[in-house]
C-alpha positions in Angstrom: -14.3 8.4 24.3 -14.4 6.3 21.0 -12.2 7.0 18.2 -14.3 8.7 15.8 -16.0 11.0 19.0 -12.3 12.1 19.3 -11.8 12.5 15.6 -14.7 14.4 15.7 -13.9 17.0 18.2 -10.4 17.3 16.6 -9.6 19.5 13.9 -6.8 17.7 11.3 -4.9 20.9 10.8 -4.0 20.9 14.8 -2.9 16.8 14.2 0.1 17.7 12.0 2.9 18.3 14.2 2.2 15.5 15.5 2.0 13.4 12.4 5.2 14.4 11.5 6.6 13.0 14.3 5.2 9.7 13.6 6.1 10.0 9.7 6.3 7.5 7.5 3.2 8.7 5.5 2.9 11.9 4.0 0.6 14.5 5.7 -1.9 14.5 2.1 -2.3 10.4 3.0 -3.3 11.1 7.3 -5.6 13.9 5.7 -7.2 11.4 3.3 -7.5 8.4 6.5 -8.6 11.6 8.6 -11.8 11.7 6.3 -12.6 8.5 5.8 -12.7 7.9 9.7 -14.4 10.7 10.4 -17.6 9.3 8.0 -17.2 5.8 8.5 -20.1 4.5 9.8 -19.0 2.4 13.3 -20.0 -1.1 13.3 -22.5 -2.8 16.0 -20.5 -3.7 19.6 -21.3 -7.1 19.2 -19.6 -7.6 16.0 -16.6 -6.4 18.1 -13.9 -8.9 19.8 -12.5 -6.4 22.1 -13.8 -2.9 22.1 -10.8 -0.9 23.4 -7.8 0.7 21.3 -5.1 0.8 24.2 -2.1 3.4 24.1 0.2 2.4 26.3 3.8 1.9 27.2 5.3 -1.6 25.5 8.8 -2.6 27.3 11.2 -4.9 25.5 12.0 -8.4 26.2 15.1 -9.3 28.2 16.4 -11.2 24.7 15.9 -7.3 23.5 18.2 -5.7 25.5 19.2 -3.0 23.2 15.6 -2.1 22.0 14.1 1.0 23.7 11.1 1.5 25.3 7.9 2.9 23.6 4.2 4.3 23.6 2.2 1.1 21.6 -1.3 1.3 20.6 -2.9 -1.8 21.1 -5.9 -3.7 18.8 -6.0 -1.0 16.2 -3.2 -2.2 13.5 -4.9 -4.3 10.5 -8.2 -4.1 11.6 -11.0 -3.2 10.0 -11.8 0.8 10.1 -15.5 0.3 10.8 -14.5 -1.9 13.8 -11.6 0.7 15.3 -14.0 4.3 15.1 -16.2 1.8 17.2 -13.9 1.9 20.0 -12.8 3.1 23.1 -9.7 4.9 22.9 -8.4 4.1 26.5 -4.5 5.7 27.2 -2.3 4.7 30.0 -2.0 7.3 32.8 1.7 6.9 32.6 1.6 8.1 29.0 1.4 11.9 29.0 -0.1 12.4 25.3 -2.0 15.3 24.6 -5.1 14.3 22.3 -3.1 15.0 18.9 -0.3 13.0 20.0 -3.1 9.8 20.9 -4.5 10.8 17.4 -1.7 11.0 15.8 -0.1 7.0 17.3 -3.6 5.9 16.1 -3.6 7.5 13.0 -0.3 5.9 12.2 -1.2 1.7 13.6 -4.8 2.4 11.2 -2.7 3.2 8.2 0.3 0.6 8.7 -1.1 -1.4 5.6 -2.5 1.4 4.2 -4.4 5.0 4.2 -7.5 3.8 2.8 -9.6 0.8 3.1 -8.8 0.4 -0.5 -4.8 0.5 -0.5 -5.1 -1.7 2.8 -6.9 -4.4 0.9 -4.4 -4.0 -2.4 -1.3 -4.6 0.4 -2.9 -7.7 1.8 -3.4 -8.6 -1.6 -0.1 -8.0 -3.3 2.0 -9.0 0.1 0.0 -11.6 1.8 -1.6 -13.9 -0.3 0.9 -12.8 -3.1 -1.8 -12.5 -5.9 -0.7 -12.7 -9.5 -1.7 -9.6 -11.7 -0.2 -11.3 -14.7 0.5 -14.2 -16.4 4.4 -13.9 -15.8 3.2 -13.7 -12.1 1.6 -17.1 -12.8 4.0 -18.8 -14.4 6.7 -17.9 -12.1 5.0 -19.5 -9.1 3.9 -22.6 -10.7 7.9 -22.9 -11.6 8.4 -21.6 -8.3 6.0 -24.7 -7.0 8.3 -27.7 -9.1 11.5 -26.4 -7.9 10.5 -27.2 -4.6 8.3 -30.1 -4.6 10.9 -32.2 -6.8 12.3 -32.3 -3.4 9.4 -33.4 -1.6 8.4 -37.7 -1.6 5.3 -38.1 -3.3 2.5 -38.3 -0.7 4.0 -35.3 0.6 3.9 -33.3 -2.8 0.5 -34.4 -2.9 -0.7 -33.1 0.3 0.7 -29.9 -0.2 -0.8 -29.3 -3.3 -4.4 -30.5 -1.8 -3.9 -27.7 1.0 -2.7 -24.7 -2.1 -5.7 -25.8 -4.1 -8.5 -25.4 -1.3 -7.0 -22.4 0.1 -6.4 -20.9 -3.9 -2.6 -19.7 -3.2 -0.4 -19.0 -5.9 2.5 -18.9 -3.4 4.1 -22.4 -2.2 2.7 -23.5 1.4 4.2 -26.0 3.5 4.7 -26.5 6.7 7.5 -25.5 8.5 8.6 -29.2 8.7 8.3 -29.6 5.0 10.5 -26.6 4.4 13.3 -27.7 6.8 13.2 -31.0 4.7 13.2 -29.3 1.5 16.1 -27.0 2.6 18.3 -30.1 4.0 17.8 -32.0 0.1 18.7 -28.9 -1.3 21.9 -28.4 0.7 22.6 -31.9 -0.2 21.8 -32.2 -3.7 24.0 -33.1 -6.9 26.1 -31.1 -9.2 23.7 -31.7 -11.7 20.9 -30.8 -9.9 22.0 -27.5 -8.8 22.9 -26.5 -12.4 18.9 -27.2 -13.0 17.9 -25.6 -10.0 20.4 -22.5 -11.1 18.9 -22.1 -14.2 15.0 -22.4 -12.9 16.2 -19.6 -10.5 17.2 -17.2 -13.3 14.1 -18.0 -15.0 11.7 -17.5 -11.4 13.9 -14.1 -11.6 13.0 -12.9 -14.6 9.3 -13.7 -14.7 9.0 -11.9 -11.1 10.5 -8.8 -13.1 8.4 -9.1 -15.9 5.3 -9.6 -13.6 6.3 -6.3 -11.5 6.9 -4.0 -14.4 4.2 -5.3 -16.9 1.8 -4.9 -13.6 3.0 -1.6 -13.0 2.3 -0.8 -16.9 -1.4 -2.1 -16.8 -2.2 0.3 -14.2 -2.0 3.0 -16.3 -3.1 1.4 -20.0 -7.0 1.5 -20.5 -7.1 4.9 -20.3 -7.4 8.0 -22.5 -4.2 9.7 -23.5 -1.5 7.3 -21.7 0.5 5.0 -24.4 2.4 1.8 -24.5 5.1 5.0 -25.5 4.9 7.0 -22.5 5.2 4.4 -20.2 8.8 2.6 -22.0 11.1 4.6 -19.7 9.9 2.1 -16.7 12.3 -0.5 -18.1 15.1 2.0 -18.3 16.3 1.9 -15.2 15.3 5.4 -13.1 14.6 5.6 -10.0 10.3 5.1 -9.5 7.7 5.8 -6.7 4.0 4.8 -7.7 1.8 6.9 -5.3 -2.2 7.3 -5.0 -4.5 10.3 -4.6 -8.0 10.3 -3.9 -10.9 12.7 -3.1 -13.0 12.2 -0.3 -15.8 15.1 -0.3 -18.7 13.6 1.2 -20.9 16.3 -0.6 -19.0 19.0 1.3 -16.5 20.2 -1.5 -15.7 20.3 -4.8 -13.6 17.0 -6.2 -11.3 19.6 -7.9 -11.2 21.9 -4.2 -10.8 18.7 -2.4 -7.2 17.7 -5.0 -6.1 21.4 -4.7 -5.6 21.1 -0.3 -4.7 17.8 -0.5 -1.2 18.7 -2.9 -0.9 21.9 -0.6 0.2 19.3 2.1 2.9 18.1 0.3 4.3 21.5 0.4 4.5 20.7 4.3 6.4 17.2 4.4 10.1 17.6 4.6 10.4 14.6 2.1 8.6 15.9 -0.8 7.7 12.5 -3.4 7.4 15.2 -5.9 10.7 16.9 -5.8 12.1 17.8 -9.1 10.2 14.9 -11.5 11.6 13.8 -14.7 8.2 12.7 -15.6 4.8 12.6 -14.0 2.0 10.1 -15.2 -1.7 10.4 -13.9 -4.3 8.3 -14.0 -7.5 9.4 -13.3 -10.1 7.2 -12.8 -13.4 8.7 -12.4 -17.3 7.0 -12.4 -19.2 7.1 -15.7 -22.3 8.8 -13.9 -20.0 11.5 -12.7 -17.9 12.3 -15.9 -15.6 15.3 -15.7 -16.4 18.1 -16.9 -13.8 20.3 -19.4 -13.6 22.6 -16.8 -12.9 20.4 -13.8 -10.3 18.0 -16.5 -8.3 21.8 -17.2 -8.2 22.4 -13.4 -6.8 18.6 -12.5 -4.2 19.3 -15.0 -3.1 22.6 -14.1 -2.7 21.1 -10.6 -0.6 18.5 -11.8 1.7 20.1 -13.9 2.8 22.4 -10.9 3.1 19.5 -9.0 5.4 18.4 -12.2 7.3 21.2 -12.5 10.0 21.3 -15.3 9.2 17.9 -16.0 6.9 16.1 -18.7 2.9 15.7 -17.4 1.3 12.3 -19.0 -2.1 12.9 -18.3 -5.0 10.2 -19.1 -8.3 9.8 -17.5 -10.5 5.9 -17.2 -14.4 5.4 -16.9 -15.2 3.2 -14.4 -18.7 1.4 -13.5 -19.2 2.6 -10.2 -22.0 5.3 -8.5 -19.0 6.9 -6.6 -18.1 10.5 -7.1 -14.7 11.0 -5.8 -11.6 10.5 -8.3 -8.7 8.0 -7.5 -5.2 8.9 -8.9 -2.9 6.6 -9.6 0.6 8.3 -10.4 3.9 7.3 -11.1 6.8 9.7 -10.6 9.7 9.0 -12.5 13.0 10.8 -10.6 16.0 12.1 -12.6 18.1 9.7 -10.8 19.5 6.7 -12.7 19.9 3.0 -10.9 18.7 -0.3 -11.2 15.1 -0.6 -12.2 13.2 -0.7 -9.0 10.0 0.7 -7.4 8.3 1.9 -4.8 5.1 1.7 -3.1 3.6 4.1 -0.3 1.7 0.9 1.1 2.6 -1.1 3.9 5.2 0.9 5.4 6.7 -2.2 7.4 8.8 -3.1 4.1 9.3 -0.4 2.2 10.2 1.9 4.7 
C-alpha cells in the first residue's frame, strides 16, 4: 500500500500513542505533517528513484558494539513529501508493527528536518548551506573566510574562492585536504599570529551572536502591534524556544477551529513548550486576500493568552502577498528561567534534540 493510501485509511487520533513513543516532535507538529500528507498530491512514478519506503530492522556495525539494534525506515528521511506519499510502504516480516506504529516511524523520518515542507526548507537553509539573514551573518563569514585562507598559498586561496563563488556559499569550502593543511599552519603558527587570529575569533563570535538574535528580532518586526520594546528581553539572557503554528484546513474547517485542536494537543505532550511563560509573542502572518476578520483576530487571541497563562501576550498580525488562506504563527516563548542567552528551534531535531 503507498503511504498516503495508509494515511488515508488511518485516523490521526489512533497514531498518538504511538507518536509519543517516537517523540521528539510535539503531537500539534505530527497533526500538522498528518494533513499536509494526507492532501499532497503524489508525484508521477517516473520522477521517482526508488519507489519503496522500507521499515526494517538496522543492526550495528561490529566498530558499534555497544549500539543496539533498531526498526529503520528506509528512503523516506529528507526527501521530498510529494515523492514519499508516492510510495510503497513495504515492512519487514520480522518487524511486528501494527499500522500506527509503521505510521508513526514514518511520520517521524518525514519530519527529521522538519513538519512542513516549509520548516524543512528553512533547516536546509539555516543548517546546510548556512544562509546569512543579516548583515552581521555576512560579515562574520567573510572574516570567517580570511582567517583561514591567510593560511592557504595563493593558487590555493584562489581556487577555493572560484568553487564558493559558483556554488554562492557564504560558509568556507575546502577540501578535506585543504583543511588538514590549514589545521597543521595553524597548530604551527607564531605568537603573533595567534594573538590576530585570537582577536578575529572574538570578533567571528560576536557577529554570529549578533546575527542570531537580530535574526530572531526580524521575525517578528513588520508587523502590527509587536515593538523594537517588546522584543529587548531576547538579549537579557532567559531561557528561549521559537516555535511555529500553522493551519491547514483544506476548505474543511474554520482557520480559528483548526488553531483551537491543534493547542488542545499540547495539553497531551508530557513536555509542554508552553509551561508557565514569562512572555508569549505571536506573529501572525495571514494573506491580504484573506484578511482576518475582528472576530476571528478576538478568537486567536483568547487562544493565546490561555495558552500564556499568567504571563504577558504580545500579539501582532503581518499581511503577506500570497492567495493562501491558512495562518502561519511564529512564536517565541520566553521561560522564567534565567541563563546564558540561547535559543531553541523545534527544526531539525538531529541537533537540537
Amino acid at each position: 500500500m503507498k503511504l498516503k493510501e495508509l494515511l488515508l485509511s488511518t485516523d490521526f487520533d489512533a497514531l498518538i500513542p504511538a507518536l509519543k513513543k517516537e517523540g521528539s516532535l510535539a503531537i500539534r507538529q505530527y497533526r500538522e505533517a498528518y494533513d499536509i500528507l494526507c492532501h499532497l498530491t503524489p508525484v508521477d512514478n517516473s520522477d521517482i528513484e526508488n519507489h519503496k519506503i522500507e521499515v526494517e530492522w538496522h543492526t550495528p556495525d561490529e566498530a558499534f558494539e555497544d549500539e543496539e539494534s533498531y526498526i529503520d525506515v528506509c528512503n523516506c528521511e529528507g526527501d521530498l513529501w510529494e515523492s514519499n506519499v508516492a510510495k510503497e510502504v513495504v515492512v519487514a516480516d520480522d518487524c511486528n508493527l501494527s499500522k500506527e506504529e509503521v505510521l508513526a516511524k514514518i511520520l517521524w523520518s518525514c519530519t527529521f528536518y522538519g513538519y512542513t515542507p516549509q520548516t524543512t526548507q528553512e533547516t536546509f537553509e539555516d543548517r546546510i548551506e548556512h544562509k546569512m539573514h543579516t548583515c552581521y551573518g555576512t560579515m562574520a563569514r567573510k572574516l570567517e573566510q580570511k582567517y583561514y585562507l591567510n593560511y592557504l598559498p595563493g593558487h590555493k586561496k584562489r581556487e577555493v574562492l572560484k568553487t564558493m563563488r559558483l556554488a554562492s556559499l557564504d560558509s568556507i569550502s575546502m577540501s578535506m585536504e585543504d583543511w588538514d593543511y590549514c589545521n597543521k599552519r595553524i597548530a604551527k603558527a607564531s605568537n603573533i599570529r595567534k594573538k590576530r587570529d585570537y582577536r578575529m575569533q572574538k570578533r567571528i563570535d560576536y557577529l554570529d551572536y549578533r546575527e542570531k538574535y537580530e535574526g530572531l528580532r526580524d521575525k517578528f518586526m513588520g508587523g502590527k502591534d509587536i515593538t523594537f520594546h517588546d522584543m529587548d528581553f531576547i538579549y537579557d539572557g532567559f531561557s528561549m524556544l521559537l516555535t511555529h503554528m500553522e493551519t491547514h484546513t483544506y476548505g474543511e474547517s474554520s482557520r480559528v477551529d483548526y488553531l483551537k485542536k491543534l493547542i488542545k494537543y499540547i495539553e497531551m505532550d508530557s513536555d509542554n513548550e508552553f509551561l508557565n511563560p514569562q512572555k508569549l509573542v505571536v506573529l501572525c502572518k495571514v494573506s491580504s486576500l484573506h484578511p482576518l476578520s475582528l472576530k476571528e483576530e478576538e478568537d486567536i487571541k483568547s487562544e493565546f493568552q490561555m495558552l500564556a497563562g499568567k504571563g504577558k501576550l504580545v500579539f501582532g498580525t503581518r499581511e503577506v502577498s500570497s492567495d493562501v488562506v491558512d495562518l502561519h504563527f511564529t512564536i517565541l516563548i520566553q521561560k522564567y528561567e534565567k541563563r546564558q542567552p540561547q535559543t531553541y528551534s523545534d527544526g531539525y531535531r538531529h541537533l537540537f534534540s
